[in-house]
Each structure stands twice: as structure tokens, then as C-alpha cells.
N, C-alpha and C positions, 0 to 999 in steps of 0.2 A: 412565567412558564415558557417551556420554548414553542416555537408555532407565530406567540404573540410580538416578541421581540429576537434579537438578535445576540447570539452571546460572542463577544469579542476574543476570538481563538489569538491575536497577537501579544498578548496580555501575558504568554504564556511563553518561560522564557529558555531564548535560545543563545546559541556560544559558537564561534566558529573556531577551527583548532588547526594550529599549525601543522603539517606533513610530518615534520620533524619528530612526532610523537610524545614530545618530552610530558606532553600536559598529563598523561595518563600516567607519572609517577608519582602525582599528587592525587590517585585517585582509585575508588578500589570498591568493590560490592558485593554483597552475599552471593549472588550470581549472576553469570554472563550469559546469556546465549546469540550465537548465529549460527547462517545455515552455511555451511561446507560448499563452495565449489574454487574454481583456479584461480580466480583473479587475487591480482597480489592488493586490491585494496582491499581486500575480503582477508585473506593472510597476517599482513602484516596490524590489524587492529586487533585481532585475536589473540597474535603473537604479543603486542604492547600489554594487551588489559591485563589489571589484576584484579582478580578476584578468589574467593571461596572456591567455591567452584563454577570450570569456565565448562561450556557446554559446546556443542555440535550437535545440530540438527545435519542429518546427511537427508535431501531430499531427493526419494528416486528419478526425478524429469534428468536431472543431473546424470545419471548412468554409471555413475563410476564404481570401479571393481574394488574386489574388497580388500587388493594391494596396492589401491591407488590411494586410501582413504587415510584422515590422518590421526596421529596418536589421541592419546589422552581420552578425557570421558566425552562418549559420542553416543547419538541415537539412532539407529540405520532405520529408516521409514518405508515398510512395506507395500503400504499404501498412498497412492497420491492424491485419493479424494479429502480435503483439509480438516475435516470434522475427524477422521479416523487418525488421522496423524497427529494432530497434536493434541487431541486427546486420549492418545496412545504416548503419547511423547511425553505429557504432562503427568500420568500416573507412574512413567518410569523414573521422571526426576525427583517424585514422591517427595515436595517439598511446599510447603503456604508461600508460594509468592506474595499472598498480600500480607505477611509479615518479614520479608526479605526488603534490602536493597538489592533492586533489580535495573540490569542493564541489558538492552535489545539490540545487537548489531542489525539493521532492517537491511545492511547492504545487499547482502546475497541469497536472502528471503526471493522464492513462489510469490507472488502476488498473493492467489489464493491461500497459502500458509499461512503467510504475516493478516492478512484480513483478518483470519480465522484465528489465530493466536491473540490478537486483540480483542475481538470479539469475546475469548477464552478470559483474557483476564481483568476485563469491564467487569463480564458476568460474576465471578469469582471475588470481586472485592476490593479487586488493588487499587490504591488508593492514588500514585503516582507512581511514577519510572521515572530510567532513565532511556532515550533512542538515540542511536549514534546513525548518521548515515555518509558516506564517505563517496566525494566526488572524483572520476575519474580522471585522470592526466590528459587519456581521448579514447574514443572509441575506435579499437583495432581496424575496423574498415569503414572508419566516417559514415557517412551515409547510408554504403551499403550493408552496417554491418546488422547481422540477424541475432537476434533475440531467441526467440522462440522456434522450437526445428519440428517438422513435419507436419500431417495435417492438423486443422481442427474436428474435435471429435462432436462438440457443443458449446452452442453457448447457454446458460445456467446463472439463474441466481448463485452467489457463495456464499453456502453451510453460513448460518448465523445472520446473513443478514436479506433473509426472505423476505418478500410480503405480500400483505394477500392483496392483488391488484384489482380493479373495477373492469367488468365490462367492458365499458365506455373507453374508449382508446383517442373518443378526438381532438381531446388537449395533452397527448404523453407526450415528456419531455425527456431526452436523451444524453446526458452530460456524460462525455467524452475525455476524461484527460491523453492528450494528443500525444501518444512517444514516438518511437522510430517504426516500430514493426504495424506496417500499413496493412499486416495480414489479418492481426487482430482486430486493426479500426475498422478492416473491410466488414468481416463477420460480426461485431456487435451493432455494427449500422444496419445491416442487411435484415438482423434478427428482430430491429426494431424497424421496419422500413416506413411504418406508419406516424413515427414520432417526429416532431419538431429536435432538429438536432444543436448542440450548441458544445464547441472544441474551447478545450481548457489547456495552451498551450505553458511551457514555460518559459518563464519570459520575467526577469535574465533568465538566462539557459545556465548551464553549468562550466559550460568554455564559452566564447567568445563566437567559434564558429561552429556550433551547437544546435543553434536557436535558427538557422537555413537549412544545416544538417534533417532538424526535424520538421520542417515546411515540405521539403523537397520527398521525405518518407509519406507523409501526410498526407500528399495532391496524391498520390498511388492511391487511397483509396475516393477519390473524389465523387463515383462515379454512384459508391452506394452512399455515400454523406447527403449527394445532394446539396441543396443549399444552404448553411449553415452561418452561425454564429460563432468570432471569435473572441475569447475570452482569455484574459493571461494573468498569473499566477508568478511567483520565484519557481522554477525549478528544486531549488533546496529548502525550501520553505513551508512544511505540512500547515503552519497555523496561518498565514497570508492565503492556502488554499481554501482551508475551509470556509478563511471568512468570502472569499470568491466566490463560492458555492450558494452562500446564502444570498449574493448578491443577485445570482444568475436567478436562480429561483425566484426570490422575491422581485426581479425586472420581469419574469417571466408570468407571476401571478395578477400583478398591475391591470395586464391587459384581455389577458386569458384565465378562464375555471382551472387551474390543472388538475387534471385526471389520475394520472401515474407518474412518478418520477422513476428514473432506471439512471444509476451512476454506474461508468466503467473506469477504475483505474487504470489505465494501461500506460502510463509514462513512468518517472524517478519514485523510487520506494519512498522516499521523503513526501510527494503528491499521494501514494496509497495511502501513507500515514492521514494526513490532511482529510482525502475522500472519508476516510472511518470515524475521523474527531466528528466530521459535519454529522455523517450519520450518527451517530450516538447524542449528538445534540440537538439535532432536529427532531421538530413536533412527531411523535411517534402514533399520531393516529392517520398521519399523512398514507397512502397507498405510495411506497417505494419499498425499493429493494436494489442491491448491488449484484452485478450483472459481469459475467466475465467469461470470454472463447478457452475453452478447454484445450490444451497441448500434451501429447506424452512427453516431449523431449525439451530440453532448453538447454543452448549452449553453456558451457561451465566456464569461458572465459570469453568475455567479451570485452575488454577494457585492458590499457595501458598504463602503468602508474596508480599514482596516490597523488591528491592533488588538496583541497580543501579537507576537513574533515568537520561535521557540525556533530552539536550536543542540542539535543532537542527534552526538556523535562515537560513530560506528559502527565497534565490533572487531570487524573481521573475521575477524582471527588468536586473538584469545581461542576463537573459538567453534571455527574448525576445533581449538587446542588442547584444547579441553572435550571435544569430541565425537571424540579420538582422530585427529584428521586423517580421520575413513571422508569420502570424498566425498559430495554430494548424486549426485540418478541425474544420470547425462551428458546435455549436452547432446543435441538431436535430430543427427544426422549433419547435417553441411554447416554446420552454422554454429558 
């Protein structure tokens, strides 16, 4: 049962793919989907895949106009709270993903979408996919460059992965995955200001000078971190993350009751991947929940190039068998 041991997320297998795209001529799926914004690694995997039918998610943080937006079958999302979107997105594609070959571009996914799309199709059945995630050439302003635009409005557990937390707050444990935008680390450390904190960097990074890029973002929020915990992970690596997670955890139970656990993905869509496997395989009587600062806006290009590209196949059915088939908590009513 999970809780009692540890299920081995590396197990689970991954492919790395040339820039070149050729791989994706030997490969093809019932459906595609990714979410719509500028960057050309987000573009050009769209452009390579084949399949039945390829999909766009247009996610509104993105802003773009309705002359900016691109052909073929697309979902324009009126709302950006992630429970309403993609299951508003999911009844318009009016299709059983868990009798499809399914393909997930996570490059240019909301955080909170892609959580909440997973969460969607745990719940629903699927039994595996495919997730493709695509490493930048570099980011357009190194260091400086921004993520996320404007204020935060909250930070909020994300639709689907609630829980109902204890009282008792004196052993909450905070796990962090570490990206560039120190605005986000500021405000989910600040929201937890009472919890033991511990930073999930990537580590390799995804370039070479990546991995100071994101230290140098990081000490920006130092001030609400406090003292912490550093912990590291691949960058491209969802199943290397989660088994991290369990690690962090289980060092962290050793010596402490823990109370609450609160995960924030806020790094490479490859580590949100990861944060979600751990949740769905962890002990589900445990008091956590996934945790993330609310933004309206999000830059639509932030990245240079196409550089790596990974193939990540996701068991779904390994993990409900690990963890005994217990469900995660239910969906909210209605959707």
C-alpha cells in the first residue's frame, strides 16, 4: 500500500529526442493536445506530431487576440480557474481518452491547467499516455527573464488536489520546486510562513548555465524562505522528481510527526509532471494538498529555440495498482 513503502516512479520509461524532429515520423496518436502560446518549442512539436486529431487548448493568462490565434481544431478558454477549463475543454473534445492513444505536449501548459488536466484524467480512467516536454535553446532574458506578469491575486490549493488539513500546524512541511519567478517562491513561502521549508532545485538544469540562472532568481525570495532545505532533482525529469519527493518526506518524517504537507510546483513542466505522479501515489490519508500563487497574465514567449526534446510514458494503472486502487479525493461536485 503506498504510505507503507515507496513506489519507484524511475521505473517508468523515458526517451530523449533529437531537435531535429525526425522521431515524430515514426509516430502518431488518436490525439494530441497542447496549450497555444509563442514560443517556437511549443510551435514547432505541434507542427511535427501526427495525429487523429491535434488539439489547442488557448489558455486565457496568455491574452491573445482572436487574429493572433492559430488555425485548425482549437478550444478558446473563458475561464482561467482550471476545474472550469478543462472540464469545459474536456466535454467539447467529446472523446474517451481512456480508450484513445493520447499525447500531452506539457510545454506550454498553466501550471494549474496541466495539474488539473491530470488530475482529470487519473480520475476518468486512463490508463497511460504519452507527455512530451521540450527544453529551451535559453531563456530570452537569462536570469532576468519573467514568467508570470502582474500581481498575485492568491495563493490556493489547485481544483483537484485539496485536502482537508489539521489544526495543528507545528510539523507543516513546505516543498517548493525552485524556478526562476522568485515572485511566486515569495508568495507561497509567505502563505505558509509557519511551515519548515525545503527547495527542490533542478539539478542538471536544462542548459548548462541554467542551474545559477535559477539560484540567483531564488535568493530574491530568501527573506520569506527563511532557512531552508536544498534538495535536487533532473530538471527534465517528472519520475527522478517524484521519487525526490518521497525522499524529502520520508527524511522529514524520521525525525518529526508531520502535520501537513503543502507541494508548490513552480519550476519546468516536466517537475509539475513529477509533483502530480508523487501525489496520486502517495498515502492518501495523509493531510496534503498542492498549493499554487494565482496570476492573470503569463508571458506567451519566454524561450529561444528547441533544444532537447523528452518522451515521458505515464502509468497510470501501475500507480492506482501500487497505491491499492484508494482513489484520490473526488472530484469538486459538477464537474
Amino acid at each position: 500500500m503506498a504510505g507503507s513503502s515507496n513506489f519507484d516512479f524511475t521505473l517508468f520509461y523515458k526517451v530523449p529526442i533529437g531537435p531535429d524532429l525526425t522521431w515524430f515520423s515514426s509516430r502518431s496518436w488518436d490525439v494530441f493536445l497542447s496549450a497555444y502560446n509563442a514560443s517556437e518549442r511549443v510551435l514547432k512539436i505541434f507542427d511535427a506530431a501526427t495525429a487523429a486529431r491535434k488539439c489547442w487548448l488557448i489558455c486565457p493568462e496568455y491574452g491573445f487576440e482572436a487574429n493572433e490565434l492559430p488555425e485548425g481544431e482549437r478550444f478558446i478558454g473563458e475561464s482561467a480557474e482550471e476545474s472550469e477549463l478543462i472540464s469545459t475543454f474536456y466535454s467539447q473534445l467529446n472523446v474517451d481518452l481512456s480508450r484513445c492513444s493520447l499525447c500531452i505536449d506539457l510545454t506550454g501548459f498553466i501550471r494549474p491547467h496541466l495539474l488539473f488536466l491530470l488530475r482529470w484524467l487519473y480520475a476518468s480512467g486512463v490508463k497511460r499516455f504519452e507527455a512530451l516536454y521540450t527544453e529551451p535553446g535559453h531563456y530570452k532574458a537569462k536570469e532576468k527573464t519573467q514568467f508570470s506578469k502582474g500581481g498575485i491575486r492568491e495563493v490556493r490549493q489547485v481544483s483537484g488536489f485539496e485536502g482537508s488539513h489539521k489544526q495543528d500546524t507545528s510539523n507543516d512541511l513546505l516543498v517548493v520546486g525552485a524556478g526562476y519567478d522568485s515572485m511566486l517562491i515569495k508568495a507561497v513561502a509567505e502563505s505558509k510562513n509557519h511551515a519548515r521549508k525545503v527547495q527542490l532545485f533542478g539539478l542538471p538544469s536544462l542548459r548548462a548555465d541554467m542551474y545559477q540562472e535559477n539560484l540567483i532568481r531564488a535568493q530574491q525570495a530568501e527573506d520569506a524562505l527563511g532557512e531552508t532545505e536544498r534538495y535536487f532533482a533532473p530538471a527534465h525529469d517528472p519520475f527522478v522528481t517524484a521519487n525526490v519527493i518521497q525522499t524529502i518526506v520520508k527524511d522529514f518524517q524520521r525525525t518529526t510527526n508531520l502535520t501537513n504537507l503543502y507541494l508548490s510546483p513552480l519550476a519546468t513542466k516536466a517537475q509539475v509532471l513529477g509533483f502530480a505522479l508523487y501525489y496520486f501515489g502517495a498515502d492518501q490519508t495523509r493531510e496534503q494538498s498542492i498549493v499554487y500563487p494565482i496570476t492573470s497574465r503569463y508571458e506567451r514567449e519566454t524561450s529561444r529555440g528547441v533544444s532537447r526534446i523528452w518522451s515521458y510514458t505515464v502509468d497510470f494503472e501501475a500507480i492506482r495498482t501500487f497505491a491499492g486502487n484508494a482513489p484520490v479525493a473526488p472530484l469538486r461536485p459538477g464537474l
